[in-house]
N, C-alpha and C positions, 0 to 999 in steps of 0.2 A: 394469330393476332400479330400484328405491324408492331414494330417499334413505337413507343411514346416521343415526339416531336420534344427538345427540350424547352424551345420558345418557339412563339409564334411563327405564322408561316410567312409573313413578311421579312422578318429575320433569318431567318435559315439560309440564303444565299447570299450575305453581306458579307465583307472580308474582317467586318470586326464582330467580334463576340459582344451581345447586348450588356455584359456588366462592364463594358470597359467604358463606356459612359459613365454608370454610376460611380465609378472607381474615379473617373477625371475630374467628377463634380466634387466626389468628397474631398480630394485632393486640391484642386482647387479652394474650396472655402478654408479646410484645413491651414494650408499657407498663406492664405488670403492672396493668392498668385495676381490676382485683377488691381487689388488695391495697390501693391508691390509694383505691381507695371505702371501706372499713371502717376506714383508716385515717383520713380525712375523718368519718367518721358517728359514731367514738368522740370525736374532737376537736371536731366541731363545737358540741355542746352547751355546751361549754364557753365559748363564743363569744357565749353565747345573755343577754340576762337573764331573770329568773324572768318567764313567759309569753310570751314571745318561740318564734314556730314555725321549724321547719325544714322546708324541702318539697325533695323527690329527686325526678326525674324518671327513670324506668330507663326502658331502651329491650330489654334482653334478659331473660330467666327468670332469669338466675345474678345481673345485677345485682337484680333485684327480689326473689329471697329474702334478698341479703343485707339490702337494704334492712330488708326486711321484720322479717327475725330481729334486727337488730341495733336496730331501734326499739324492739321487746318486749323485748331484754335489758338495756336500759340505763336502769340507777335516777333519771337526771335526765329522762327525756321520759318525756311520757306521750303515745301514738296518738290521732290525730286521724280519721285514717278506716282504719276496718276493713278495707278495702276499696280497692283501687285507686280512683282517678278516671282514666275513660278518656278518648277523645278519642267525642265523637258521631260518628253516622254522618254526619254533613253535615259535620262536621270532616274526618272523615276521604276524603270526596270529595272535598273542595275540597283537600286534604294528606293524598297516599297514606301517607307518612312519617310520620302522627298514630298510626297505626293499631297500633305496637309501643310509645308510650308507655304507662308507667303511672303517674301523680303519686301519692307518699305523704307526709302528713305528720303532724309531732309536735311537741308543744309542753313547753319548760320548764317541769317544775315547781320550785315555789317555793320548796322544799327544797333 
């Protein structure tokens, strides 16, 4: 008799282990990490002077829309890149952990 599969067969050839989600969710709610983050990205402009950037680094999809959304709704930044800045491929061989960044930034305006 074959070995017993530990998780599913969709799972088996991913590079993450299926509890490390549940571990980033618990983690997540735990720190309230989302709420910490929008509350950081409405304040931080405030911090800024006029043409002074702000750069976020999100590592997951729910930090990175917020990111996202909260650049485009906020009257003191204006978006710098459309567009995530990801990590290269060469980056991300030499740093398998490059590979879920995504850098965004925004710059004060002068208003």
């Amino acid at each position: 008799m074959g070995a017993i599969p530990t998780s599913p067969g969709r799972h088996r050839h991913r590079k993450i282990h299926p509890a490390t989600r549940v571990f980033q969710a618990l983690r997540i709610a735990v720190n309230q990490e989302l709420q910490v983050l929008e509350q950081f990205i409405d304040t931080a402009p405030n911090w800024l002077e006029p043409g002074g950037r702000l750069g976020i680094i999100s590592f997951h999809s729910l930090e990175d829309r917020i990111v996202k959304t909260h650049f485009r709704q906020n009257p003191q930044l204006q978006v710098i890149t459309k567009k995530p800045i990801t990590a290269s491929a060469q980056e991300q061989a030499e740093n398998s952990r490059a590979r879920s960044a995504k850098l965004r930034l925004a710059e004060r305006n002068s208003h």
